[in-house]
N, C-alpha and C positions, 0 to 999 in steps of 0.2 A: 863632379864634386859639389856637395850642396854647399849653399852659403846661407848660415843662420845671421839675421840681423837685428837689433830690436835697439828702441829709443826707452830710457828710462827720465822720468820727468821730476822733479821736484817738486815738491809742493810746500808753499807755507803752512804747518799746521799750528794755528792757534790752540784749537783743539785736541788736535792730533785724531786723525779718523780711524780707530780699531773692527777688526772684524772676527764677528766669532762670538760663540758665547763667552768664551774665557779670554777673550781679549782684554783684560780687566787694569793693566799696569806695569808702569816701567820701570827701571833705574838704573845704577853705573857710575865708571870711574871715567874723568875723564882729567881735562886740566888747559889754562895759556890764553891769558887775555886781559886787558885793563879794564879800567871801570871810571865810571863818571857819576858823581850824584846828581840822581838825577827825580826824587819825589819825594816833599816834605809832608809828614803827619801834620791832623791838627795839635798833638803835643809839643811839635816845632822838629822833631827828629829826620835828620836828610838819610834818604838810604842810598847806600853811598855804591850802589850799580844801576847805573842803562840797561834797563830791562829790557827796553825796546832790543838792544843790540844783542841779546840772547834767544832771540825769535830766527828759526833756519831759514837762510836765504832760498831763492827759486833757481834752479839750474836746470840743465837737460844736458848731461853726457848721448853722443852718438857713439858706435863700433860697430863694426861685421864683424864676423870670425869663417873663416873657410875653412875649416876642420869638420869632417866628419868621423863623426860614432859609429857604433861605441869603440870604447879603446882595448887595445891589446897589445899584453907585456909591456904598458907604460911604468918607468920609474918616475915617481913623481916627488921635486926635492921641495919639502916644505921648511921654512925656516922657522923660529919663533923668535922675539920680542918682547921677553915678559919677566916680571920684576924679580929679579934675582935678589937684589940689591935697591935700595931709595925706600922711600917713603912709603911705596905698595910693599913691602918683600915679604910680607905676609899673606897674601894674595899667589906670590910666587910655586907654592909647594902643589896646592889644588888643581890651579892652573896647568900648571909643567902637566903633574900627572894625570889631567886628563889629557892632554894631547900624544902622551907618550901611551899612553893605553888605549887613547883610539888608533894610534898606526899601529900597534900588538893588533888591535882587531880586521883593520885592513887587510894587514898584511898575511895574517892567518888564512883569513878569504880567500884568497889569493884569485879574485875573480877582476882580473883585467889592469889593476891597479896596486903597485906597489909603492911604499911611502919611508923616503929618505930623510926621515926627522933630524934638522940641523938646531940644536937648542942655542940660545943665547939671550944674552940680559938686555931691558928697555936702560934698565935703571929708573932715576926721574930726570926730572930740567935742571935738578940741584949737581947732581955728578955725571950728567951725561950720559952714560954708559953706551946707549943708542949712536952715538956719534962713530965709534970706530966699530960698534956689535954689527948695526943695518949693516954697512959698506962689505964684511965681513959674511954676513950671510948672501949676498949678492953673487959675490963675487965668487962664491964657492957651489955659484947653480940657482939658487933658493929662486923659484917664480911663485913663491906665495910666503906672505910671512904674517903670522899670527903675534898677535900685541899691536899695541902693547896694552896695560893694565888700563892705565891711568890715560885722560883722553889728553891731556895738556902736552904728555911725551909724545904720542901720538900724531900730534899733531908740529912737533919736531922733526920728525923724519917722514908723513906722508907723500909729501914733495919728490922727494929722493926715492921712494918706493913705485908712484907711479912712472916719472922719468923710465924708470929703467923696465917697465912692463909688468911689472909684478901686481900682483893681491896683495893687500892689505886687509887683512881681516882680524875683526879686533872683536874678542870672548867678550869683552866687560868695558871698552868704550859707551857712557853713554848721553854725552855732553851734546847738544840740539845741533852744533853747530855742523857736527858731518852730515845730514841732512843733503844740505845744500849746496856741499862742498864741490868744489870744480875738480873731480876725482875719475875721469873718462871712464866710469863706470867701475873704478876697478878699488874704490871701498865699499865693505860689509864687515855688517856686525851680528854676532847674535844676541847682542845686549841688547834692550830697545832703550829710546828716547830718554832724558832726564824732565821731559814735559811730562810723563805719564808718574815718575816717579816722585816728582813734587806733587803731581794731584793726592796721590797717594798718602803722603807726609802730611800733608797742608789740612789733608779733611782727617788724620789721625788723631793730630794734634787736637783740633776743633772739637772732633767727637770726645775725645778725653773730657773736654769742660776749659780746656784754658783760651782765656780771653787775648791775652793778650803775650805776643814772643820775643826771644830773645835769639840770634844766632850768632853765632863765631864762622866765619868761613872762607875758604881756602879762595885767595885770588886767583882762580884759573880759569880756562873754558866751562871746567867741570862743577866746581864751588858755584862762582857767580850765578850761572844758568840755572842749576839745582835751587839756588836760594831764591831766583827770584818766583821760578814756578812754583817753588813752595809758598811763597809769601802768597802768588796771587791765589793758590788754591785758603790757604787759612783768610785771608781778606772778603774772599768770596761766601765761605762762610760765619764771618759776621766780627771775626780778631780784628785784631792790629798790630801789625810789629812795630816794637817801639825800641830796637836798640841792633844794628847788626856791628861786628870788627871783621875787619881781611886781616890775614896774616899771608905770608909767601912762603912756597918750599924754600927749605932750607932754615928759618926760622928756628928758633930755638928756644923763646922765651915768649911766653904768650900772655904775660901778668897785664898786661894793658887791654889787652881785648875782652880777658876774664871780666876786670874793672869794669871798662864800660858799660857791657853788657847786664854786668850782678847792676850796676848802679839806678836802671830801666825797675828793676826789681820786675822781672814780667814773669807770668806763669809756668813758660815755657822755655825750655834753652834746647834750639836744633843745633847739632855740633855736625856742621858739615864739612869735615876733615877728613884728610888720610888717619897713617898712623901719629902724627902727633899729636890726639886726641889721648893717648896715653900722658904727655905731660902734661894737660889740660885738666884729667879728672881730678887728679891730688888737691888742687888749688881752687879745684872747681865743689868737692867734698870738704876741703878745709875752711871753706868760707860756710860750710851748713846750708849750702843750696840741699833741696830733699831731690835724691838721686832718682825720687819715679816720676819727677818732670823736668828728665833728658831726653833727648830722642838722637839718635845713633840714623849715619845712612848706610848704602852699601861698603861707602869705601872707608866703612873704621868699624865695621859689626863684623867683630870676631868673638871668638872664646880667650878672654881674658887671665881668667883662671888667678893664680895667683902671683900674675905679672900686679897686680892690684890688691893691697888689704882687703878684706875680704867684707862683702856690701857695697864696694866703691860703687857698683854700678846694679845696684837691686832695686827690681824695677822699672829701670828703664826700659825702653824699646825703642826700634829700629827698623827701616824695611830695606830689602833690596831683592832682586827680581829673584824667584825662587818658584817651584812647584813645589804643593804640599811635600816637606822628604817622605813621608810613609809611602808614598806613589814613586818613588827611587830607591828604593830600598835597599836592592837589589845591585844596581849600580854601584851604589856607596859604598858595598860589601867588596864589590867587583874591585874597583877603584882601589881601595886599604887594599885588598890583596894582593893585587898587581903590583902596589908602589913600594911594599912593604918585602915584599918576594923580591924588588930588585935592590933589594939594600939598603932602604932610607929610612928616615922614621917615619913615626904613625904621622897621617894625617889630625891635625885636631879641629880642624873645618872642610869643609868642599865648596868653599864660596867661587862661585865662574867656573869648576870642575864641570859641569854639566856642558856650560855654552863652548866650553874652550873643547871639550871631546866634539860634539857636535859640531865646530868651526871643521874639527878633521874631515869627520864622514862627510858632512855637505861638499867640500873643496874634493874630494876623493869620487865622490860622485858627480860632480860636475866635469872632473874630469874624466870619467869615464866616459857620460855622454857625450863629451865633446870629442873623444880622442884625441887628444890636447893635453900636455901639462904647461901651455904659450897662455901666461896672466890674461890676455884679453879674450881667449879662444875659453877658458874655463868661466870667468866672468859672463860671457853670453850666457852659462848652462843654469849659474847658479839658480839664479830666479827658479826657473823649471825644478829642477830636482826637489825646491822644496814646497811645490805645489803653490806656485804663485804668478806658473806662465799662462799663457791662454787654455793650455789642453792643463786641469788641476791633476791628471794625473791619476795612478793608483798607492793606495795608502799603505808605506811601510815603515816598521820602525829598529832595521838594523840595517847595516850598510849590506852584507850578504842577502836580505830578503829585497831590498831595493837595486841591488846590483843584478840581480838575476831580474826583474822587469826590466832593465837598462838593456841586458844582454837579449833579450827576447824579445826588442823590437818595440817597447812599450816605456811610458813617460810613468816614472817613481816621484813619489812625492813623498818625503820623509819628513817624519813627524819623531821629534827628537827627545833626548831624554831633558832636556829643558824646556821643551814642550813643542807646541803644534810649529813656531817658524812661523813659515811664510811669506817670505820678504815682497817689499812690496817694488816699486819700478825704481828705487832710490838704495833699496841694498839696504832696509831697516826689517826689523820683522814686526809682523803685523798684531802679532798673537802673544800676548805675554801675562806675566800675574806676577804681581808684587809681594811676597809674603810680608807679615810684619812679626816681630821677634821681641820678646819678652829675658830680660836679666833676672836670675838667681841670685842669693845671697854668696855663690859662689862667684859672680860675676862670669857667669855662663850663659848663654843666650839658648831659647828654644822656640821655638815655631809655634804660634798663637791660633793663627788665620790669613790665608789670603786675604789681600785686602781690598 
C-alpha cells in the first residue's frame, strides 16, 4: 500500500506571491473579529482596525494518507454550508446551483466517483443557522462540506469540521486570515485572498482620480481585513482615508456611519458590506452623494434591479474575483438550464457559481486519486489534481477528461471554469483575476475589465 505524505507550509504574504500570467487578483466573503485603532491621519482621523492583526499568520499543518488510487464505485457524501438565509442569501441561489450541477456532472461520468449532495444553510453569526445545519451534515456521513459564503460564519464552525475529519472548503471565503489558520491541512478555498482584492479596490479607486476615501464596513474577519488592504493599496498610491464606520451583523440602522463618513466629505465611499448595503444606498442617494463615486465589493455586487429607484446605483463599481463572463458563456447557459429544469427560478447572477462548481470537481477528483472519500486521505490529493503538486501534471478542463488521466495511471491538473486554480502548499489558489463591474441607470451591474 503506498503512503502519500506531504507538508503544506504557510507563508506570511504581505505581498501575497502570484503565479502566472493571469495571476492578476483577489476577493471574497468572509466575516469575525474585533478591532483596535490603531493609525491616526495627519487630519487627526484614528482608523479604527489593527491592520497589523489582519496579516496571515505562519503555520505548517502535517498528514499522511494510506489510501491508494484511483478509486472505484466510491459514494462520496458531500455536505454544503451556504447561505440559505442571513445576510449572504443572495449569494445562496448561484452557489447551491453550482454545486448541484457539478454533482449532475459527476455523476453522469460515472467514472469512479459518485456524489451524494447533502444541502444545507450557513446562515450568518446573526441567526446561526450553521449551529445545528454543520452537526447535521456530519452526522448524516458528509467528509466534505462546502461554505460557507461569508468567512466570519466560517470561521464559526471550522473547528467543528476539522474535529471531526472532514473538508472544509469554502467557494467565496476570502478573509487573509485562513491562510494561516491551524486547519491539519484540511481548509480550501477556491476564492483567493482579500489581500489581492484590496490591491485591486485601492488602485481602482486611485486610478478613478479620487484623493481622498471614505468606507462603511462590516466588523468581521472579512470587512476589516478587506478595508485595511484596501486602504493600504489607495495610500500607496498617493490617497488618504479620512473617515471609516464598523457596523455588526445584525445591525439594522446604519444613519450614524452614513454621518460620519458623508461628514469627511471624501471623494470616495468603499461600501464594504453584505447585503445591508441595500439600506445604506437610500440614505446614502438622499443625502446627494453622486452615486459614480461608490464602489461595491464582492460581497454586496449584485443586480439590484428595481429593489432600488431607478439610478440609485449609476455608475458605480465594484470588483470581485471573476473571469471575463464572455469566456463562461457556455457555463452560464448550462448553470440557468440545469437550475431552471429543476424547478427554481431564473438565476439573476452567478456570483461564486463558478468557484462553488469547481469546489465539486476538485473534491471529486481528489478523491478519485486518492481512492478515499476519508477528509484527510482527499486533502493529500487536492493540491495535485489542481496542478500545484510536484509532477504539474496534464492539463484538463472537465472532471470526465481529467478523470480518465486519473484512471490511466497519470496526474490531471484541472484548470476550472473559474479559472487556472492551482493551490499553493496552504490550500489558497494561486491563479485568480479580479473583474471590476460597472452600474446602469437600471442599477444593474456589467463587466468592464479585469482588473
Amino acid at each position: 500500500m503506498s503512503v502519500f505524505t506531504r507538508s503544506r507550509t504557510a507563508r506570511i504574504m504581505g505581498g501575497f506571491a502570484l503565479v502566472g500570467a493571469s495571476a492578476l487578483v483577489l476577493a471574497a466573503c468572509s466575516g469575525g473579529g474585533g478591532t483596535t485603532p490603531t493609525e491616526t491621519s495627519g487630519s487627526g482621523f484614528e482608523f479604527p482596525i489593527d491592520c497589523d492583526a489582519a496579516e496571515p499568520a505562519d503555520y505548517t499543518p502535517e498528514y499522511s494518507s494510506t489510501s491508494e488510487g484511483p478509486g472505484k464505485d466510491l459514494t462520496y457524501k458531500i455536505g454544503t454550508a451556504l447561505p440559505v438565509t442571513g445576510n449572504l442569501a443572495f449569494l445562496g441561489p448561484p452557489e447551491i446551483a453550482g454545486t448541484e450541477y457539478a454533482a449532475s456532472v459527476v455523476n453522469k461520468a460515472d467514472k469512479g466517483v459518485q456524489i451524494d449532495l447533502i444541502q444545507g444553510d450557513s446562515g450568518d453569526t446573526d441567526n446561526k443557522a450553521y449551529e445545528t445545519e454543520v452537526p447535521r451534515l456530519l452526522n448524516e456521513g458528509a467528509t466534505a462540506i462546502i461554505g460557507a459564503a461569508s468567512s466570519g460564519t466560517s470561521l464559526q464552525f471550522i473547528d467543528q469540521v476539522i474535529a471531526a475529519d472532514a473538508i472544509q472548503f469554502s467557494p467565496a471565503n476570502t478573509s487573509a486570515e485562513f491562510t494561516g489558520y491551524e486547519d491539519n491541512g484540511l481548509y480550501w478555498r477556491t476564492a483567493p485572498s482579500d489581500v489581492l482584492q484590496g490591491e485591486v479596490l485601492g488602485n481602482l479607486i486611485a486610478g478613478d482620480g479620487a484623493e481622498t476615501l471614505g468606507m462603511i464596513v462590516l466588523n468581521d474577519s472579512y470587512g476589516t481585513g478587506l478595508a485595511c488592504f484596501t486602504k493600504k493599496a489607495f495610500e500607496a498610491a498617493g490617497g488618504e482615508v479620512v473617515a471609516a464606520s464598523l457596523y455588526n451583523t445584525g445591525d439594522t440602522n446604519f444613519a450614524s456611519q452614513i454621518d460620519t463618513v458623508l461628514a469627511a466629505k471624501p471623494d470616495a465611499i468603499a461600501l464594504i458590506t453584505f447585503e445591508e448595503v441595500k439600506t445604506m444606498i437610500p440614505e446614502i442617494v438622499a443625502a446627494e452623494y453622486p452615486t459614480n463615486q461608490l464602489y461595491f465589493v464582492d460581497g454586496n455586487l449584485t443586480n439590484f434591479g428595481d429593489e432600488l429607484e431607478p439610478g440609485s446605483v449609476a455608475g458605480a463599481k465594484g470588483t470581485y474575483p471573476a473571469v471575463d463572463p464572455a469566456t463562461i458563456e457556455d457555463f452560464r447557459e448550462d448553470v440557468q438550464s440545469f437550475w431552471t429544469d429543476e424547478g427554481n427560478a431564473k438565476l439573476k447572477d452567478f456570483t461564486y457559481a463558478p468557484e462553488s462548481f469547481d469546489a465539486v470537481i476538485l473534491l471529486a477528483l481528489a478523491s478519485l486519486e486518492a481512492g478515499s472519500t476519508a477528509g484527510p486521505d482527499v486533502a493529500a490529493h487536492l493540491q495535485s489534481v489542481s496542478g500545484g503538486g510536484d509532477d504539474p501534471g496534464t492539463k484538463c478542463t472537465s472532471y470526465e477528461e481529467c478523470a480518465d488521466i486519473i484512471l490511466d495511471g497519470g496526474v490531471a491538473d484541472y484548470d476550472g471554469v473559474s479559472g487556472a486554480i492551482t493551490f499553493n502548499d496552504v490550500g489558497d489558489p494561486t491563479e485568480a483575476t479580479i473583474g471590476i463591474f460597472e452600474f446602469d441607470e437600471d442599477n444593474n451591474n456589467s463587466f468592464v475589465r479585469i482588473g
